[in-house]
N, C-alpha and C positions, 0 to 999 in steps of 0.2 A: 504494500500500500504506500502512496507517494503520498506522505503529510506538507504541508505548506505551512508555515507559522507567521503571523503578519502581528506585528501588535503596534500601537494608534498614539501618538504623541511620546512613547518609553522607549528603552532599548531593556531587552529581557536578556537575562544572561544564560550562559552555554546549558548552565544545570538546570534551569527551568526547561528550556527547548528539551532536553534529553531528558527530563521529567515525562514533559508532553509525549513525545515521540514512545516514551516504556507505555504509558498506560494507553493510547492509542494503539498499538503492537497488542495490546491484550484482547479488544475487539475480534481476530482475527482468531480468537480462540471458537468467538461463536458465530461467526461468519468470516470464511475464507474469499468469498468476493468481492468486497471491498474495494472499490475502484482508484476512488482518493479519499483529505479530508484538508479541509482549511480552518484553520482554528485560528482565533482573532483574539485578542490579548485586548483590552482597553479597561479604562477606569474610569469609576463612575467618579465625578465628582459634585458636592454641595457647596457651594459657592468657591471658596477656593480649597476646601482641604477634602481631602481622599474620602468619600464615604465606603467605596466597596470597590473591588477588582471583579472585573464582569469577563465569561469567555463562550463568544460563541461557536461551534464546531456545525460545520458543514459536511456530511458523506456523501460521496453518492456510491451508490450500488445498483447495476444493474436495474434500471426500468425506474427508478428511486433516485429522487434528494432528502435525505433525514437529514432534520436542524437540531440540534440540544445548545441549550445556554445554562450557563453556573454563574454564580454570583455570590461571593463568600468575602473573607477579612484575608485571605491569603490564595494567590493563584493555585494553588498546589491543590486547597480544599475545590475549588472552583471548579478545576480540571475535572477532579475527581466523581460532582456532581453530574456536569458535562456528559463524560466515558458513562456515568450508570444511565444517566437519561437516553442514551444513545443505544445501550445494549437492551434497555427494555423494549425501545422500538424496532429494535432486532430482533428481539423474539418473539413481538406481536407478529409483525412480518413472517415470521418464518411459522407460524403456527396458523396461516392464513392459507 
């Protein structure tokens, strides 16, 4: 699966991206055709200071684009959110 990492006003650093990219790689546990995904990095913010790290992930698969967003205090939990939102709709899909 080709991941694309894009994130909106930051620079994310190597262990975040290599974060991203493990738990992405774990998808392919329950679906092996996974075409790409583009995962977008930005933060919310309330007037000027940080309220939340927001991430949205793009798949596609075959005949399918599945969307999941996370929105947590740390990209890491966000991420995290993101992957499970995304493999429920993989298994709704694959149970259809």
């Amino acid at each position: 699966m080709k991941i694309q990492i894009q994130t909106l006003h930051f620079d994310a650093d190597q262990t975040l991206k290599d974060f991203i990219r493990r738990r992405m790689d774990k998808l392919d546990t329950f679906y092996d055709k996974i075409i790409d995904a583009d995962v977008v990095l930005s933060l919310e913010k309330l007037n000027t200071q940080i309220k939340d790290k927001v991430v949205i992930i793009k798949t596609n698969i075959p005949g399918n684009t599945l969307v999941a967003k996370g929105k947590s205090k740390k990209f890491e939990e966000a991420v995290d959110r993101g992957v499970e939102s995304l493999r429920r709709q993989i298994e709704k899909l694959k149970s259809r």
